[in-house]
C-alpha positions in Angstrom: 0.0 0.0 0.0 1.5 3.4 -1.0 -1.1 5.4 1.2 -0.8 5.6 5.1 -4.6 5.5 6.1 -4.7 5.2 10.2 -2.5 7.2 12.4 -1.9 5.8 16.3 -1.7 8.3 18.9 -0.1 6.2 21.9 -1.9 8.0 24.8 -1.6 6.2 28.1 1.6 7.9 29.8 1.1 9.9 32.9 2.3 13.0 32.3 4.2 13.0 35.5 6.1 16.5 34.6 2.3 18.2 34.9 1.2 17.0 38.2 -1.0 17.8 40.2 -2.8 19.4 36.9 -2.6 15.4 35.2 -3.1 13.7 38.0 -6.9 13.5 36.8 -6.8 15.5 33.3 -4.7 13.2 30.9 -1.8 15.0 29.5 -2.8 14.7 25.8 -6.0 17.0 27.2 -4.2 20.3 28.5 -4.8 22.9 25.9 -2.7 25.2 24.3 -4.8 28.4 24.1 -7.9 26.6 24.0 -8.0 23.0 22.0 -5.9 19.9 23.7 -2.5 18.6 22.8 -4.3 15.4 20.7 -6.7 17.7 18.9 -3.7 19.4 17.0 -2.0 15.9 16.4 -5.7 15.2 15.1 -6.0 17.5 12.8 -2.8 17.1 11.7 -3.1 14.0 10.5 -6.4 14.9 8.6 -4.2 17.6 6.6 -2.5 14.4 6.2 -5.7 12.5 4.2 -5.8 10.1 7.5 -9.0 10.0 8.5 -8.6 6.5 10.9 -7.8 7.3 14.1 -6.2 4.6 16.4 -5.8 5.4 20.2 -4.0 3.7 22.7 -5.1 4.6 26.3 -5.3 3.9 29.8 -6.5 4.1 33.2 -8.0 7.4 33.4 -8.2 8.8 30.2 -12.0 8.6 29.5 -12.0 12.3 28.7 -10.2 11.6 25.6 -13.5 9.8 24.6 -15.6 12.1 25.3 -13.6 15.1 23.7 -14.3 13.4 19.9 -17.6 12.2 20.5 -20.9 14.8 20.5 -21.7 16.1 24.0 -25.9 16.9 23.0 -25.7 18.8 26.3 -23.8 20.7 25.9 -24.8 21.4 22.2 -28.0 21.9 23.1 -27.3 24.7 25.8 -25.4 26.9 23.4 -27.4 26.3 20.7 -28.5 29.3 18.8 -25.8 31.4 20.3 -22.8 33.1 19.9 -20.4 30.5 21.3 -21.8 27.4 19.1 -19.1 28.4 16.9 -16.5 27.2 19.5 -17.4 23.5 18.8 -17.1 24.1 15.1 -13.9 22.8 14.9 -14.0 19.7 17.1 -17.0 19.1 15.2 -15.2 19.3 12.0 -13.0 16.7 13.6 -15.6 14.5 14.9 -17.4 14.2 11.6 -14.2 13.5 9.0 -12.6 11.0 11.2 -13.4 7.2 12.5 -11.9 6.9 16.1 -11.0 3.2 18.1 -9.5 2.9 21.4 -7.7 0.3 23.4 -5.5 0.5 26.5 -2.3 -0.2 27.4 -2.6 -2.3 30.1 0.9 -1.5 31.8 3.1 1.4 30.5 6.0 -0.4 29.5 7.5 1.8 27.0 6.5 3.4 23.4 7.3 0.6 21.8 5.1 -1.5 23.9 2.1 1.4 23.2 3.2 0.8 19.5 2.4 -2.6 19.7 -0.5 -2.7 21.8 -1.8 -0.7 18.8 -1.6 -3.3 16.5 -5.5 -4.5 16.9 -6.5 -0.9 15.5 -3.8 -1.1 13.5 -3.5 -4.4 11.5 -1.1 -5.3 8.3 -0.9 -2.3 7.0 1.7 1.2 6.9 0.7 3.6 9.6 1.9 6.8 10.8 2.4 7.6 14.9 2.0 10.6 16.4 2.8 11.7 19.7 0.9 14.8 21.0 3.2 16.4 23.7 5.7 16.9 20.1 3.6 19.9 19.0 4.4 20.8 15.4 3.8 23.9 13.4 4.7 24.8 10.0 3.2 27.6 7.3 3.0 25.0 4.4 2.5 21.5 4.9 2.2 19.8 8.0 4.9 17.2 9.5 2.7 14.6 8.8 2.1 15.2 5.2 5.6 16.1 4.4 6.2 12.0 5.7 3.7 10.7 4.0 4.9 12.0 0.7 8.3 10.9 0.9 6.9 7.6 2.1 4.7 6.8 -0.9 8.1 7.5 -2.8 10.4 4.9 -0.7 8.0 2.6 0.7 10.2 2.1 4.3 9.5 3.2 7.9 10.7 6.9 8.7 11.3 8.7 11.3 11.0 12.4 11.7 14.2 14.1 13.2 16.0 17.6 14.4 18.8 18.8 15.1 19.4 19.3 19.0 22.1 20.8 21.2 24.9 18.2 22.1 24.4 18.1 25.3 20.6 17.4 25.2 21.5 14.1 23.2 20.3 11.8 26.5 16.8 13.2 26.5 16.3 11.6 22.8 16.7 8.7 20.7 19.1 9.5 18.0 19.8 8.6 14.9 23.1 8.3 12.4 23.7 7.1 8.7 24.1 9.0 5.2 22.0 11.6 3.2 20.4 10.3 -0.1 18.4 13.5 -0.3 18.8 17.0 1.4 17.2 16.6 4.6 16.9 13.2 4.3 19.6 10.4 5.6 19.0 6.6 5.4 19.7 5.3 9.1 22.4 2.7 9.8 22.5 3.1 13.8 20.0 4.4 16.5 20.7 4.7 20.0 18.2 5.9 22.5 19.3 8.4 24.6 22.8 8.2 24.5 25.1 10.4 27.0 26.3 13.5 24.7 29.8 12.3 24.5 28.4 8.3 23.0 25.6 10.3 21.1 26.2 9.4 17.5 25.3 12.8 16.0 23.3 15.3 17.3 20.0 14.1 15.2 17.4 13.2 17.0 13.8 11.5 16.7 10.8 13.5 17.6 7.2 12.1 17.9 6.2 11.7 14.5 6.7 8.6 12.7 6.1 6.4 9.3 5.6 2.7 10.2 5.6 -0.2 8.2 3.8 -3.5 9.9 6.7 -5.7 10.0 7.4 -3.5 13.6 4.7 -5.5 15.2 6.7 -8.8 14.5 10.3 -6.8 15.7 8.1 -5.4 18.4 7.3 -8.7 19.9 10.9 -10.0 19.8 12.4 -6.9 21.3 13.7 -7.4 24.6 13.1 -4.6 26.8 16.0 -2.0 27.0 17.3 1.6 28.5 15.2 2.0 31.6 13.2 -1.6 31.3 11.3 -0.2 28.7 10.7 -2.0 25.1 11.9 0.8 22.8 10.8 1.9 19.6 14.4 3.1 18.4 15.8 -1.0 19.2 12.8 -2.0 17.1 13.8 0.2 14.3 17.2 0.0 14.4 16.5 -3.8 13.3 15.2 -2.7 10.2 18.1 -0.1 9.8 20.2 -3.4 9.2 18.4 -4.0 6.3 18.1 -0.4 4.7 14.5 0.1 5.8 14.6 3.2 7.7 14.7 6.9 6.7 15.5 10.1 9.0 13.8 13.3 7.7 14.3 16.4 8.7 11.0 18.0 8.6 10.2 22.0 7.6 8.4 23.7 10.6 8.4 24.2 14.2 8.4 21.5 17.0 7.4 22.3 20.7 8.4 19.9 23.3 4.9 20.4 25.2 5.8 16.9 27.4 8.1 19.9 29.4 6.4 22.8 31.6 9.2 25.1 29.2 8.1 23.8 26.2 3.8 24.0 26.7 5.1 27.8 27.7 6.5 28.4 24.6 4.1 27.3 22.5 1.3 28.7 24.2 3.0 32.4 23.7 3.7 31.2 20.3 0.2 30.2 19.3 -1.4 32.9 20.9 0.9 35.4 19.2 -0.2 33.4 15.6 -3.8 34.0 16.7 -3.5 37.9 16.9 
């Protein structure tokens, strides 16, 4: 298949750097002016032309539910008035998209959130998205810029910047040769690596190209840094084989999983909407 139809949003951490704000609001809810973290990656994904949504939660999360299904309530209250326009956007959502859930059980590392996916998922290409990476651009989204250059090279890709040296052991983090400008093929992948073992300064943020042979890698992946089955292990076994691509996208990324980084692009947003 050369189109990527279903996107997974692995949704079940818990946001541990917000508390006490997550300690009942699910991270992937806490707005940035005034729509959640998941909506953008949502609505990303529909610039995309992905229109499946795949969700892997947990204990807690039932307002993620709620927020993409109809609240007639709530409808009916501001019906007729000025602020029914605020839904029109979730709406908008709501009606273009197809949304299935199913929880992570225990958190166990993306790579095991990847996997439990798979039942939304099945044998097909998907792209994964994770919502605390906030990206921005003026032309085409993160998302679509992938899933162009996938329907060109047919491999899994990972979407990648370039971060201060020192930073290096907060990401995974990728090495191997440009075949394109911007774009490297990947021939090692360490996850968070101390800056002086890091082997380059390119690192993976939360947007990625998937092809379904990870579920079989997934399953054989013996949990690594931190007891945690990683995604970058996973991938780095089909870096053996020339399967995996690095792009480094156009546009703006905002670590929102940090207090510093849901700042900034908060005053960045809001500054946009003026």
């Amino acid at each position: 298949m050369s189109k990527i139809n279903k996107c997974l949003f692995p949704a079940a951490g818990y946001g541990t750097r917000f508390l006490p704000a997550t300690k009942a609001i699910p991270k992937e809810m806490l707005p940035v002016l005034t729509k959640p973290l998941l909506q953008y990656g949502v609505e990303e994904a529909i610039e995309a032309g992905i229109h499946t949504i795949a969700i892997v939660t947990g204990r807690g999360k039932r307002a993620i539910e709620d927020h993409f299904d109809i609240s007639y309530e709530l409808e009916n209250q501001i019906q007729g008035t000025a602020k029914e326009e605020y839904l029109a956007q979730i709406r908008d959502v709501i009606n273009k998209c197809t949304f299935s859930y199913t929880r992570q059980i225990e958190m166990k590392g993306l790579g095991h959130a990847i996997l439990t996916g798979e039942t939304l998922i099945g044998q097909e290409p998907f792209a994964v998205v994770l919502a605390d990476d906030l990206c921005d651009n003026e032309r085409d989204g993160v998302l679509m810029q992938m899933t162009k250059l996938y329907e060109k090279y047919r491999c899994s890709i990972v979407a990648v910047e370039e971060v201060p040296k020192e930073e290096t052991n907060k990401y995974g983090v990728i090495a191997g040769d440009f075949i394109e400008d911007n774009l490297v093929r990947v021939n090692n992948m360490v996850e968070k690596p101390d800056p002086k073992d890091a082997p380059s300064n390119l690192a993976i943020i939360g947007r990625y190209i998937l092809t379904p042979d990870i579920f079989d890698i997934l399953r054989l992946t013996k949990p690594g840094k931190g007891g945690e089955i990683q995604i970058t292990d996973a991938l780095l076994e089909q870096a053996k084989n020339g399967k995996v691509l690095a792009y480094k996208f156009e546009g703006k990324r905002f670590d929102c999983g940090s207090v510093d980084g849901f700042v900034e692009a908060t005053n960045y947003f809001y500054k946009k909407s003026k």
